[in-house]
N, CA, C and O atoms as a GROMACS GRO file, in nm:
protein
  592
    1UNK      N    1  11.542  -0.518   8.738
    1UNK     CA    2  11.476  -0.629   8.803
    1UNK      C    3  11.467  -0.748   8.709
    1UNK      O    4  11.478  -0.860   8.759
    2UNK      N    5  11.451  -0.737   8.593
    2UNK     CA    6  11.455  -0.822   8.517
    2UNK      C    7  11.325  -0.949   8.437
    2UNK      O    8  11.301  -1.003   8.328
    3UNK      N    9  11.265  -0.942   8.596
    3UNK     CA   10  11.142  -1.064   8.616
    3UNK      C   11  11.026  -0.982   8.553
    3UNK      O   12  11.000  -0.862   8.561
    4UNK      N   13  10.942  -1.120   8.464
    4UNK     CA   14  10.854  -1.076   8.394
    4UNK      C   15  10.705  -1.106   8.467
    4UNK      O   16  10.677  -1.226   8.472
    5UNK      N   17  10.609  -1.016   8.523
    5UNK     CA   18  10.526  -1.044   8.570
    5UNK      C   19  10.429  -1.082   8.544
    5UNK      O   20  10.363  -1.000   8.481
    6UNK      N   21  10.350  -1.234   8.574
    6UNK     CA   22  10.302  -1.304   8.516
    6UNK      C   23  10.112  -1.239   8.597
    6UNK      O   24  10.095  -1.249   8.718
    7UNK      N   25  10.017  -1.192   8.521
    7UNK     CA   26   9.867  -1.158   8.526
    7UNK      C   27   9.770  -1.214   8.483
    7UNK      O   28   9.732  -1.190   8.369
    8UNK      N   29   9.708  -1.300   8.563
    8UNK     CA   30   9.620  -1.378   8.542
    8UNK      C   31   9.454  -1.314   8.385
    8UNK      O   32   9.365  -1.236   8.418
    9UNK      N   33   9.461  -1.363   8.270
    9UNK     CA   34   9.400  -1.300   8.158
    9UNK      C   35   9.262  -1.270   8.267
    9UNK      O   36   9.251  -1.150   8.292
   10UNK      N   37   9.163  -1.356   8.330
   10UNK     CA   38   9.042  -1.320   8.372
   10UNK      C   39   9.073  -1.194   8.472
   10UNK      O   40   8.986  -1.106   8.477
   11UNK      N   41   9.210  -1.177   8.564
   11UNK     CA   42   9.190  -1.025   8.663
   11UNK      C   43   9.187  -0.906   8.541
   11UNK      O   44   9.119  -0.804   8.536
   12UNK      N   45   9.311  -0.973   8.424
   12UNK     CA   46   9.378  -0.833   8.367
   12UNK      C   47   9.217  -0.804   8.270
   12UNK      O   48   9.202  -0.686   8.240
   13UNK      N   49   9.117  -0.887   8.226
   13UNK     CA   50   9.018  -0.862   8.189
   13UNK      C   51   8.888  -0.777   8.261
   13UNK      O   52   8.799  -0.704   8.218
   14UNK      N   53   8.920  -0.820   8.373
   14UNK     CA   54   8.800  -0.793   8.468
   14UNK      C   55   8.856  -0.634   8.514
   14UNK      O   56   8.773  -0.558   8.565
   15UNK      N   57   8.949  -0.604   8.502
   15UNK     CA   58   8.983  -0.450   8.579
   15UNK      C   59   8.996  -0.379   8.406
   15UNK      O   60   8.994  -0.258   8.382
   16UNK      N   61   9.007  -0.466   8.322
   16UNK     CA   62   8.971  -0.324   8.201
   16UNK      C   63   8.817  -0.298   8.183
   16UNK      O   64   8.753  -0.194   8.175
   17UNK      N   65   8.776  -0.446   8.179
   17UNK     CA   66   8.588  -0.395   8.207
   17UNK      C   67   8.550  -0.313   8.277
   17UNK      O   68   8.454  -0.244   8.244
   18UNK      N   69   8.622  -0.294   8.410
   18UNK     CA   70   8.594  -0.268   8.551
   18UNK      C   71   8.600  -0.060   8.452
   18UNK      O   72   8.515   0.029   8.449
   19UNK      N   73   8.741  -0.069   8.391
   19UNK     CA   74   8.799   0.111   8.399
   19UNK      C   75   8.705   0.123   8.276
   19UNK      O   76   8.719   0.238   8.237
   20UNK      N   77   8.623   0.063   8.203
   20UNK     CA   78   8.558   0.106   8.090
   20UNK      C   79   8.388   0.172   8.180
   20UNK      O   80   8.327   0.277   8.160
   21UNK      N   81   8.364   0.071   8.266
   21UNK     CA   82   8.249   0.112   8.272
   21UNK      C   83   8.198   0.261   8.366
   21UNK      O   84   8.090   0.320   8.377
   22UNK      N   85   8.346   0.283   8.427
   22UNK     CA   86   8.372   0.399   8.502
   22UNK      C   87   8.301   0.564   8.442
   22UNK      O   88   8.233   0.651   8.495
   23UNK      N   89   8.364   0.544   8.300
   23UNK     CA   90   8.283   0.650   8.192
   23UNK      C   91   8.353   0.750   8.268
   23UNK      O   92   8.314   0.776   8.382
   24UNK      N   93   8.485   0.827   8.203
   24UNK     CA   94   8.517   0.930   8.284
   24UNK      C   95   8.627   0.965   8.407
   24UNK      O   96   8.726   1.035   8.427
   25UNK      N   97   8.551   0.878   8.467
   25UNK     CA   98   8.592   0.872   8.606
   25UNK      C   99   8.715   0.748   8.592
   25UNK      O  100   8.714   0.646   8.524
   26UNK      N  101   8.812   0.800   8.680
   26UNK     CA  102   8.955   0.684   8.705
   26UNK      C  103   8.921   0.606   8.796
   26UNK      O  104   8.917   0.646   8.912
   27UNK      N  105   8.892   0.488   8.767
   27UNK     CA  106   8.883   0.341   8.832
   27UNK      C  107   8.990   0.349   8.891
   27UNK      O  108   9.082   0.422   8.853
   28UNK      N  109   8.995   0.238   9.044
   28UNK     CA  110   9.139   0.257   9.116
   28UNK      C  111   9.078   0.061   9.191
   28UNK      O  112   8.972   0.002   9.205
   29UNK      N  113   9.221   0.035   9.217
   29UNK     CA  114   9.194  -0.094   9.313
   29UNK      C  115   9.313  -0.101   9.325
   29UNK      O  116   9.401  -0.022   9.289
   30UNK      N  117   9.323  -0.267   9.412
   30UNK     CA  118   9.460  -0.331   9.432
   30UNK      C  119   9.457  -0.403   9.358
   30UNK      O  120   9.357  -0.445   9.299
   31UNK      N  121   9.596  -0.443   9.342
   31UNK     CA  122   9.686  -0.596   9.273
   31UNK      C  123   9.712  -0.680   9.381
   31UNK      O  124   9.792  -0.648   9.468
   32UNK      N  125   9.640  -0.803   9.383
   32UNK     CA  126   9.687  -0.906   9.477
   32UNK      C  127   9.734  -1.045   9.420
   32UNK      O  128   9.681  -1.089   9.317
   33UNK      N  129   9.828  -1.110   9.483
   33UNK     CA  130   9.883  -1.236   9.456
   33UNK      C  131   9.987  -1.270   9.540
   33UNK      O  132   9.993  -1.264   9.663
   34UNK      N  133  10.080  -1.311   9.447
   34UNK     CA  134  10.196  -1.386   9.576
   34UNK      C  135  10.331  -1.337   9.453
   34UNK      O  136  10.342  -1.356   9.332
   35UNK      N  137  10.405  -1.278   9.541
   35UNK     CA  138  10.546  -1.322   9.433
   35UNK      C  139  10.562  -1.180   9.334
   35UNK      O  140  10.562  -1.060   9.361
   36UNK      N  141  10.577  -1.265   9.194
   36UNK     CA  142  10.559  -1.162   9.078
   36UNK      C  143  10.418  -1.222   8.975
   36UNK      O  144  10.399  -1.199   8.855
   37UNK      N  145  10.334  -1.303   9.070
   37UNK     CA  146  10.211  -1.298   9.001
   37UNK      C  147  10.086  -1.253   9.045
   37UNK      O  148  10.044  -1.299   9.152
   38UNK      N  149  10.040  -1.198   9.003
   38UNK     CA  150   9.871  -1.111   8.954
   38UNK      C  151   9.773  -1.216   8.980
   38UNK      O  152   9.735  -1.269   8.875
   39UNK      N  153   9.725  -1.259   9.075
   39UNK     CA  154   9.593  -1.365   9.051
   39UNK      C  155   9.468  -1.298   9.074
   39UNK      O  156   9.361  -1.348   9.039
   40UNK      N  157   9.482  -1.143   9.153
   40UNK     CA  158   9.308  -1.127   9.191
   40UNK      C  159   9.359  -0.957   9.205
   40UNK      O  160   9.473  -0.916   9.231
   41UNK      N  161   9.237  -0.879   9.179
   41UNK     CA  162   9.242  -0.714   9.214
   41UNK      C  163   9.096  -0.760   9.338
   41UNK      O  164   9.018  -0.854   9.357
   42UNK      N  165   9.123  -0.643   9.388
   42UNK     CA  166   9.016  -0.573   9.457
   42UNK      C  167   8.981  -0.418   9.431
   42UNK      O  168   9.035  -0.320   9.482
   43UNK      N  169   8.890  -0.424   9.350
   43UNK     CA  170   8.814  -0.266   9.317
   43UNK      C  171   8.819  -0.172   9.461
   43UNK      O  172   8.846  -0.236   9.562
   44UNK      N  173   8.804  -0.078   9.471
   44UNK     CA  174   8.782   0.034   9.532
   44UNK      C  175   8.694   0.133   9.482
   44UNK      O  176   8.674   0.156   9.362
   45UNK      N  177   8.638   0.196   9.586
   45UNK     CA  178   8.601   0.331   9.569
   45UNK      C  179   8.684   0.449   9.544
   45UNK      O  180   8.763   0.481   9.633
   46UNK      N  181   8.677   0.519   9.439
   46UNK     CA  182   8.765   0.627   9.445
   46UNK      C  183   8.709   0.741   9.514
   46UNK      O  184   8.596   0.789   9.506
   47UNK      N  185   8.812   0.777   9.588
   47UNK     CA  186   8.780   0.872   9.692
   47UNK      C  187   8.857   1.014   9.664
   47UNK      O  188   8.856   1.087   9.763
   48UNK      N  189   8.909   1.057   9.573
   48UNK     CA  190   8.973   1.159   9.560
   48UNK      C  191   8.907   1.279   9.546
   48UNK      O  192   8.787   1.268   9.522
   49UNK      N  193   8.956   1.408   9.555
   49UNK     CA  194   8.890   1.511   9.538
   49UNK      C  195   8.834   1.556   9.391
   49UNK      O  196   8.740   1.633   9.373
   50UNK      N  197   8.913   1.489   9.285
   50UNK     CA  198   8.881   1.507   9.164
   50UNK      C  199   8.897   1.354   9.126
   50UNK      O  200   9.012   1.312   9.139
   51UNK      N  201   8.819   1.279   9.088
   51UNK     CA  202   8.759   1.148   9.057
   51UNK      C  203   8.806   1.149   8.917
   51UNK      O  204   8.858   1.051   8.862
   52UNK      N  205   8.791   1.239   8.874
   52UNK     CA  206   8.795   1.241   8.686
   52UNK      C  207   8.951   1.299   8.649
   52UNK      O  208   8.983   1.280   8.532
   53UNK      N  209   9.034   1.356   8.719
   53UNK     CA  210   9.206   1.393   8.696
   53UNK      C  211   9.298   1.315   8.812
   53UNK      O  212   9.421   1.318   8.828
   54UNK      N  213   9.208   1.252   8.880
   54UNK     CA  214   9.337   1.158   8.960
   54UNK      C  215   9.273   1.047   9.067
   54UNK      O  216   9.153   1.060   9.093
   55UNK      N  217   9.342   0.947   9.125
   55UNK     CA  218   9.235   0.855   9.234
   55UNK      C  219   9.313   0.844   9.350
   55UNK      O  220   9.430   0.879   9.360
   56UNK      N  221   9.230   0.782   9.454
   56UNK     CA  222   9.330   0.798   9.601
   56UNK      C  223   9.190   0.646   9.615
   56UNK      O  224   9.071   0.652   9.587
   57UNK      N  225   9.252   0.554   9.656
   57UNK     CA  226   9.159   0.441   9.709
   57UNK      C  227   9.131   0.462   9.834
   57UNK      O  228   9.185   0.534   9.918
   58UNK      N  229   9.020   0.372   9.840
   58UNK     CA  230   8.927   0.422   9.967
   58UNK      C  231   9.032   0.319  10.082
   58UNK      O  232   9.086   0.211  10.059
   59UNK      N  233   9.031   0.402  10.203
   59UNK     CA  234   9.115   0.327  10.259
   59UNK      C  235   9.045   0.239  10.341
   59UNK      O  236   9.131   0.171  10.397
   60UNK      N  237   8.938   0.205  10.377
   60UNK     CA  238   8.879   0.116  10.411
   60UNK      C  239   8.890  -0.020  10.287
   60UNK      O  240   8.879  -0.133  10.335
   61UNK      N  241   8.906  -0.012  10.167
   61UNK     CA  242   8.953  -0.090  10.117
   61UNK      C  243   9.102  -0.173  10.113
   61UNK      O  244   9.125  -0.286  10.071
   62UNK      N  245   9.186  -0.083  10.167
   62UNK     CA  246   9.326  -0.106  10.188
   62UNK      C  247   9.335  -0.189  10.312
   62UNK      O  248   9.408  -0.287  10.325
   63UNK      N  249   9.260  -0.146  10.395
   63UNK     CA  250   9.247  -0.189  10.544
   63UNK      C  251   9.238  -0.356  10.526
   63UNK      O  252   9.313  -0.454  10.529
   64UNK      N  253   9.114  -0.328  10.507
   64UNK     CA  254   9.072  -0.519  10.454
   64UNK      C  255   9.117  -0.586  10.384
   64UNK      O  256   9.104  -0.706  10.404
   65UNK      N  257   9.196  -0.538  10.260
   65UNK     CA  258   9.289  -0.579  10.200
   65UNK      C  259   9.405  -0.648  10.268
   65UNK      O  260   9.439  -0.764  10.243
   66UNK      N  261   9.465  -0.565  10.360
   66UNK     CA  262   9.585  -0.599  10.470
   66UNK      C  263   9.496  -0.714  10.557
   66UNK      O  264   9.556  -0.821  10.547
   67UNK      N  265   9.443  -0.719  10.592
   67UNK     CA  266   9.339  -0.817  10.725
   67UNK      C  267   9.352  -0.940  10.653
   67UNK      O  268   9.385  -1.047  10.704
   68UNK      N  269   9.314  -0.916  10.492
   68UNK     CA  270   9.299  -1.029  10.453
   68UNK      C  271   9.439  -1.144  10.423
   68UNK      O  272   9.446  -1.266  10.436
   69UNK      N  273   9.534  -1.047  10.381
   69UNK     CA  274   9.682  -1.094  10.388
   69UNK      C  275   9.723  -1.140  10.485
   69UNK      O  276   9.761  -1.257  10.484
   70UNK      N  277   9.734  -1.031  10.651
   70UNK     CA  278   9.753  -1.137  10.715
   70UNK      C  279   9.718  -1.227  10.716
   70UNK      O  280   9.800  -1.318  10.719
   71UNK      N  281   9.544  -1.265  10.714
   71UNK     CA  282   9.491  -1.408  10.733
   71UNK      C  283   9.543  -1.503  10.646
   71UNK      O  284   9.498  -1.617  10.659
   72UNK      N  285   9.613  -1.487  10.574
   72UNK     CA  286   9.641  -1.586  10.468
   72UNK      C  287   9.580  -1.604  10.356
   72UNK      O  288   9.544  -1.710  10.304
   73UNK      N  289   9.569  -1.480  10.315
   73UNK     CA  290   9.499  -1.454  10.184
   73UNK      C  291   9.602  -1.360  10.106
   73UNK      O  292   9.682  -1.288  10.166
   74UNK      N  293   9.590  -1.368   9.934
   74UNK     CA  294   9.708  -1.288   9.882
   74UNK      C  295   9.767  -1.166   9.936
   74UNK      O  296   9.710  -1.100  10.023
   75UNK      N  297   9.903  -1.130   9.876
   75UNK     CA  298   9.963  -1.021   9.917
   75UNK      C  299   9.904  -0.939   9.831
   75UNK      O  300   9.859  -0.977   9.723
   76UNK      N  301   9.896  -0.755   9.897
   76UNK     CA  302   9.914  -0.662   9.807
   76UNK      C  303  10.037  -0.653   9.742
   76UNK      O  304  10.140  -0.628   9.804
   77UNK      N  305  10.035  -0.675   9.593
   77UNK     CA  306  10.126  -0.636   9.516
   77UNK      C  307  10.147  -0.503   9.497
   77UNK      O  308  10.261  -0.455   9.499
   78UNK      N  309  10.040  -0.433   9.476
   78UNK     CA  310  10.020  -0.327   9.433
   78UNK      C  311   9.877  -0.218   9.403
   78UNK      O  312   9.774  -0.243   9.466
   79UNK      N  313   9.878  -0.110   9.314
   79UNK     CA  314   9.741  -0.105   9.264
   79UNK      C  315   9.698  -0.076   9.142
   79UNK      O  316   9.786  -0.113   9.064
   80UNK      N  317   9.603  -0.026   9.080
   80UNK     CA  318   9.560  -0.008   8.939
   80UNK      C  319   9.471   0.150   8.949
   80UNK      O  320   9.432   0.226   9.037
   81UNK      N  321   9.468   0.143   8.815
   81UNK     CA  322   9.359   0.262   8.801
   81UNK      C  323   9.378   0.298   8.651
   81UNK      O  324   9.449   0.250   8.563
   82UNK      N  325   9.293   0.392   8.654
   82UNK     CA  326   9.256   0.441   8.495
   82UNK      C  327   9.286   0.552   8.428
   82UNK      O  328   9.189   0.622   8.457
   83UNK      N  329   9.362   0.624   8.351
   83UNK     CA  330   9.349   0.742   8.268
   83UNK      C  331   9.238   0.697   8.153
   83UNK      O  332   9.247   0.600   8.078
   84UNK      N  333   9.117   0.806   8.161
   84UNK     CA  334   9.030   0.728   8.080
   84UNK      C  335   9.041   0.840   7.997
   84UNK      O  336   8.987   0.798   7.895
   85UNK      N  337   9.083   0.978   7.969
   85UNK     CA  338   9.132   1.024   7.847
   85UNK      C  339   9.274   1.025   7.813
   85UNK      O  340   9.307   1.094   7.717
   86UNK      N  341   9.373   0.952   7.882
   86UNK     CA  342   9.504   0.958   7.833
   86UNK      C  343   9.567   0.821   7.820
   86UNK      O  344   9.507   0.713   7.812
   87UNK      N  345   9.694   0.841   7.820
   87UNK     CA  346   9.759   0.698   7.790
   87UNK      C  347   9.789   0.595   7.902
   87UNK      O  348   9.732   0.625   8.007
   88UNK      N  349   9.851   0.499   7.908
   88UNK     CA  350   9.882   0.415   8.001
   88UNK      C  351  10.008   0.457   8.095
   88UNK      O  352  10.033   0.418   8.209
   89UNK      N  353  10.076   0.547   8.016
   89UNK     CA  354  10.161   0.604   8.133
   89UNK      C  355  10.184   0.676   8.239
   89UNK      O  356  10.102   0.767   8.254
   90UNK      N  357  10.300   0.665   8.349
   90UNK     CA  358  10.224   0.711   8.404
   90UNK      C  359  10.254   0.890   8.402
   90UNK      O  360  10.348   0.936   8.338
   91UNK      N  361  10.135   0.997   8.502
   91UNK     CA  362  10.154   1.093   8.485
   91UNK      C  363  10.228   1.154   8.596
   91UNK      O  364  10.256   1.080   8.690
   92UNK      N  365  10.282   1.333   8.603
   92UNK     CA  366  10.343   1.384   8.722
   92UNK      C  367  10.287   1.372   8.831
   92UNK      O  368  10.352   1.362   8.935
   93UNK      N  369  10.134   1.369   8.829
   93UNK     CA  370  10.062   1.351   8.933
   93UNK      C  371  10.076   1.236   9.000
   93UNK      O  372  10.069   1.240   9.122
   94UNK      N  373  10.100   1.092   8.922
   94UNK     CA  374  10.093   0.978   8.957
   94UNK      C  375  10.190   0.954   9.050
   94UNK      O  376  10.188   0.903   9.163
   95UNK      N  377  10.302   1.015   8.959
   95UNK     CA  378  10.432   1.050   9.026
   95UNK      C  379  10.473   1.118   9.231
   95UNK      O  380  10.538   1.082   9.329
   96UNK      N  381  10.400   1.209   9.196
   96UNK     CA  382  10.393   1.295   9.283
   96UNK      C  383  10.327   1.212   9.421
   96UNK      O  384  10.362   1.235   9.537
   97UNK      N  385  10.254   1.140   9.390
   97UNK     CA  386  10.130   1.058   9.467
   97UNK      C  387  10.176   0.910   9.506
   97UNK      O  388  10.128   0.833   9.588
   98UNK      N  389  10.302   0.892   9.404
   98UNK     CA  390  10.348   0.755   9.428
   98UNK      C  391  10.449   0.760   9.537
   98UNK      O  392  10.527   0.855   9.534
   99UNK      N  393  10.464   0.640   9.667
   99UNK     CA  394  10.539   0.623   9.697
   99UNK      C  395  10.661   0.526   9.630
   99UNK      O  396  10.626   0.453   9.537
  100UNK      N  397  10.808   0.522   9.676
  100UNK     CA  398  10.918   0.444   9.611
  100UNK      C  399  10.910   0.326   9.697
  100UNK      O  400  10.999   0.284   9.770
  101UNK      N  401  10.813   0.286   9.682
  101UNK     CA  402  10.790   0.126   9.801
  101UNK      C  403  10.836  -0.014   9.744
  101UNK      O  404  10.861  -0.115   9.809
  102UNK      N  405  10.839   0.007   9.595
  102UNK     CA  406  10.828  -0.107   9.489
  102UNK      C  407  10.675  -0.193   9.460
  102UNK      O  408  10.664  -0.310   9.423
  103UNK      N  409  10.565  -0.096   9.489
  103UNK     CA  410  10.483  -0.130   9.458
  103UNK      C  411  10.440  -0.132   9.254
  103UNK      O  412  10.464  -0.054   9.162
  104UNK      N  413  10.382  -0.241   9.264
  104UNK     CA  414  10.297  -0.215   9.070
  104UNK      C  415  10.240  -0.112   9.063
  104UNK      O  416  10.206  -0.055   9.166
  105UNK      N  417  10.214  -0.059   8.939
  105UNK     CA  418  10.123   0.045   8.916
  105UNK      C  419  10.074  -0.052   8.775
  105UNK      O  420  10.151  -0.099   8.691
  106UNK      N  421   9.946  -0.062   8.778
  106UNK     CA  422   9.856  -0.072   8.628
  106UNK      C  423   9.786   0.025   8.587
  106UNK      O  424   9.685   0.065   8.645
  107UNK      N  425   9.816   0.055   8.523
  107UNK     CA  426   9.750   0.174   8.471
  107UNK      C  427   9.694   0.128   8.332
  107UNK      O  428   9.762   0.058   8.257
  108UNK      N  429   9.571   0.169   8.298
  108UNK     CA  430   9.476   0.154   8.200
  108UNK      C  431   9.434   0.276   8.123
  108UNK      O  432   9.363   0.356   8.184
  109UNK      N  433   9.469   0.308   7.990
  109UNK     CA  434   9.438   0.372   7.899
  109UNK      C  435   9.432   0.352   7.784
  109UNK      O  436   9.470   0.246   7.734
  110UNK      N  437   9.377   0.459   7.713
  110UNK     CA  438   9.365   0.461   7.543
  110UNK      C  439   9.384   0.284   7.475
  110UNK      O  440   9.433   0.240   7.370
  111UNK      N  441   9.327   0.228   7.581
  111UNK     CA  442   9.263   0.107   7.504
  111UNK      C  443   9.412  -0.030   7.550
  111UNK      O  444   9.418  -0.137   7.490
  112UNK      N  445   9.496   0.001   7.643
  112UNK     CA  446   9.544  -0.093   7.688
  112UNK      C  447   9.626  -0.064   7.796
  112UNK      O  448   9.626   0.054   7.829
  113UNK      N  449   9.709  -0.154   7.873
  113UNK     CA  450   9.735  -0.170   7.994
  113UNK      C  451   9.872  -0.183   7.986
  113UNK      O  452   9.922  -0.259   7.903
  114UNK      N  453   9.947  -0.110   8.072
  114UNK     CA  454  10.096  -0.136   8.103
  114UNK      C  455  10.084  -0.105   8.254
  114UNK      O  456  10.008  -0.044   8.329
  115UNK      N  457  10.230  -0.202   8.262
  115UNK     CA  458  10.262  -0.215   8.408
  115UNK      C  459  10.374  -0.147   8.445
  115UNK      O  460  10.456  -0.125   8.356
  116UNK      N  461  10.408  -0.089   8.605
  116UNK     CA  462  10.504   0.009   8.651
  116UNK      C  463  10.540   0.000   8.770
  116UNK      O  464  10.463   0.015   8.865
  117UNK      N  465  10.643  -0.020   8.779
  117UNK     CA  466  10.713  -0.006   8.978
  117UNK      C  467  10.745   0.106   8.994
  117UNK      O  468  10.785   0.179   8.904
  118UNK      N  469  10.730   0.142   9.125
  118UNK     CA  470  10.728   0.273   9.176
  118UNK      C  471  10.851   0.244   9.261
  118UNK      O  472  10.858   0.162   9.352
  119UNK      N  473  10.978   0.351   9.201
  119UNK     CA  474  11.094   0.277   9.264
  119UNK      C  475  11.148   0.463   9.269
  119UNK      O  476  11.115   0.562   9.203
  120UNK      N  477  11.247   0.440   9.387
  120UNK     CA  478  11.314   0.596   9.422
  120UNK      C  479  11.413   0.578   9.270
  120UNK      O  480  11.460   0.474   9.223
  121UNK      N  481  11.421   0.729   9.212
  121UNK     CA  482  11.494   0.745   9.136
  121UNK      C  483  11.452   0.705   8.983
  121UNK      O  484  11.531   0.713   8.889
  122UNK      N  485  11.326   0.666   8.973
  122UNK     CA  486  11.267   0.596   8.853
  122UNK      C  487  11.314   0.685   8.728
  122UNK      O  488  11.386   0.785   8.724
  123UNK      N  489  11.253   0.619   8.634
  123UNK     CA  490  11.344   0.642   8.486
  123UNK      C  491  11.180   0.769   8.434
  123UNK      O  492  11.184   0.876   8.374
  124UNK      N  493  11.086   0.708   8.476
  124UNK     CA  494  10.990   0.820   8.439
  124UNK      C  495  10.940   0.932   8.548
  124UNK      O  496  10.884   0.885   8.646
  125UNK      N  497  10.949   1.027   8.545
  125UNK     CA  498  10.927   1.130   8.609
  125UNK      C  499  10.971   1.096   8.735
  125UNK      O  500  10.905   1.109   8.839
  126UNK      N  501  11.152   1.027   8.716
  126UNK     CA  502  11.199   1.025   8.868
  126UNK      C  503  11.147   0.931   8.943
  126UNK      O  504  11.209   0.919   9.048
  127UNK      N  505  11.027   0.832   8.929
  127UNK     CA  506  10.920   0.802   9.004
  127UNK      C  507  10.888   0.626   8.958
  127UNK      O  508  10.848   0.541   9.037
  128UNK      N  509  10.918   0.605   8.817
  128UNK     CA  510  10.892   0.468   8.800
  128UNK      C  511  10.930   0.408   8.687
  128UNK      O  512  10.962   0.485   8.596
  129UNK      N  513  10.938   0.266   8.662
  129UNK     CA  514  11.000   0.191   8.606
  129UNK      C  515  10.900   0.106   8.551
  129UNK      O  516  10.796   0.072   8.608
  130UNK      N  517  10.963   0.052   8.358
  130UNK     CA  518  10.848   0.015   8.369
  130UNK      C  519  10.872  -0.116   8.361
  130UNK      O  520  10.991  -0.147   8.368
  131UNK      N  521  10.771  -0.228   8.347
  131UNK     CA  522  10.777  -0.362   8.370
  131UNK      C  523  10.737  -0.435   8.281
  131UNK      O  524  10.644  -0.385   8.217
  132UNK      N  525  10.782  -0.575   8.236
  132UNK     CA  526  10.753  -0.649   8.158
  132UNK      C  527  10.606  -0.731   8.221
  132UNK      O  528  10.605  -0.743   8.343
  133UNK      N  529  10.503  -0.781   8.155
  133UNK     CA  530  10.447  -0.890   8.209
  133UNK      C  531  10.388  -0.986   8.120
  133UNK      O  532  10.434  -0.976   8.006
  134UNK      N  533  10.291  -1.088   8.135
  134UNK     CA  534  10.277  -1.161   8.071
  134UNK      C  535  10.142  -1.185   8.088
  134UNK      O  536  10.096  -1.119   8.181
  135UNK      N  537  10.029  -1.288   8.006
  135UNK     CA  538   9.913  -1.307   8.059
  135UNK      C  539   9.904  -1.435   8.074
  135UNK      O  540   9.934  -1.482   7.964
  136UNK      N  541   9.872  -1.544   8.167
  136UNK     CA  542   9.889  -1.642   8.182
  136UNK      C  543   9.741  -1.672   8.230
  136UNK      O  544   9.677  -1.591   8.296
  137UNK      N  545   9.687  -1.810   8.185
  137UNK     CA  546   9.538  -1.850   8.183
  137UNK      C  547   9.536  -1.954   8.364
  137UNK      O  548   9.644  -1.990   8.412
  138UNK      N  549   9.443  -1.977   8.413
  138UNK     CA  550   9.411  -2.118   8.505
  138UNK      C  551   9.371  -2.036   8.610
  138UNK      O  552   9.310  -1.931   8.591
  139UNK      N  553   9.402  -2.080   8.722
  139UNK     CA  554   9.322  -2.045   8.862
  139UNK      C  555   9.446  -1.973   8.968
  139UNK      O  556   9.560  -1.962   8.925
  140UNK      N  557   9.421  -1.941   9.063
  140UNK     CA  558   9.554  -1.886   9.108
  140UNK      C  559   9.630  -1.985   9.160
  140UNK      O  560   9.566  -2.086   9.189
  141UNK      N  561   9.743  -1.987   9.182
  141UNK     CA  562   9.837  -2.071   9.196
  141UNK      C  563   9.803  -2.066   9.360
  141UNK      O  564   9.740  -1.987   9.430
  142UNK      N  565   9.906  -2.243   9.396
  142UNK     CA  566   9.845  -2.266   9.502
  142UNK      C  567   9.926  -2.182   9.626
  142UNK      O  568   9.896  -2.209   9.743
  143UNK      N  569   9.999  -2.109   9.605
  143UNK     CA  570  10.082  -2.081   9.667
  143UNK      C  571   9.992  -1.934   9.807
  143UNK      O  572  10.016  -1.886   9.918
  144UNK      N  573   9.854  -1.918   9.664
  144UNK     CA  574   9.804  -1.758   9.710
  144UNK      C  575   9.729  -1.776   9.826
  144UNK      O  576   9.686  -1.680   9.891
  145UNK      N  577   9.703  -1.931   9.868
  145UNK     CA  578   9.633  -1.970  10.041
  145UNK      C  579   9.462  -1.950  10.046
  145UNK      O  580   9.400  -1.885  10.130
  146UNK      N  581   9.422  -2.006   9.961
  146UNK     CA  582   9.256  -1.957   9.949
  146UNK      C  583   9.201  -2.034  10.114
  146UNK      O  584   9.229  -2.151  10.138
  147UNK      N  585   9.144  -1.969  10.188
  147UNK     CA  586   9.088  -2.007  10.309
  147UNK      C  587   8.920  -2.070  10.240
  147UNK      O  588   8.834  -2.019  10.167
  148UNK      N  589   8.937  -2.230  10.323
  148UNK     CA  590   8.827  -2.312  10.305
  148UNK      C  591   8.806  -2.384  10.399
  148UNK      O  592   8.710  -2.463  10.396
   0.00000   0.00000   0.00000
């Protein structure tokens, strides 16, 4: 793919605060913006059966998420979440759980953040690829349709 994905420093800040204060437990949300940029997450509830070895977002969060896109509010890019005793990569489980949609994966661990597409045939566990990005400062670009 090539393209380097550009993450707004206040989201990519606000979702490591977000997986620190979890204690334990894997933080999960979406990636929203336009394009190949990151301007806003939306947290979730993690709803999984084991909260602390894997996450499944609440789908009432997904729901509204979509409502809000149509309306003209950012796209789902993707989503996030936390290994809060392991690394940023991702795991078989993640794997297993990921669809090949070309969605992001952020994943947050051992003290920093890498990014991942979930692509058929991926280079890690068959399942994903990983991605360059960048952190870029200001407001979201105008492109993301803020309703006023």
């Amino acid at each position: 793919m090539g393209m380097i994905v550009r993450i707004t420093t206040e989201t990519l800040d606000a979702i490591v605060t977000e997986t620190i204060a979890e204690s334990g437990r894997e933080a999960c949300g979406l990636l929203l913006g336009a394009d190949d940029r990151i301007t806003a997450h939306r947290p979730a509830r993690n709803v999984a059966d084991d909260p602390h070895r894997r996450f499944e977002i609440d789908p009432a969060t997904l729901l509204a998420a979509h409502r809000a896109a149509r309306a003209d509010g950012p796209a789902i890019l993707g989503c996030y979440h936390s290994h809060p005793t392991g690394s940023p990569d991702p795991s078989a489980r993640d794997a297993a759980d990921a669809e090949p949609n070309g969605w992001l994966w952020l994943i947050v661990g051992a003290g920093e953040a890498r990014l991942w597409r979930a692509v058929r045939d991926g280079a890690v566990h068959g399942r994903f690829e990983p991605v360059p990005f960048t952190c870029v400062s200001g407001p979201p670009a105008p492109e993301s349709a803020l309703s006023g």
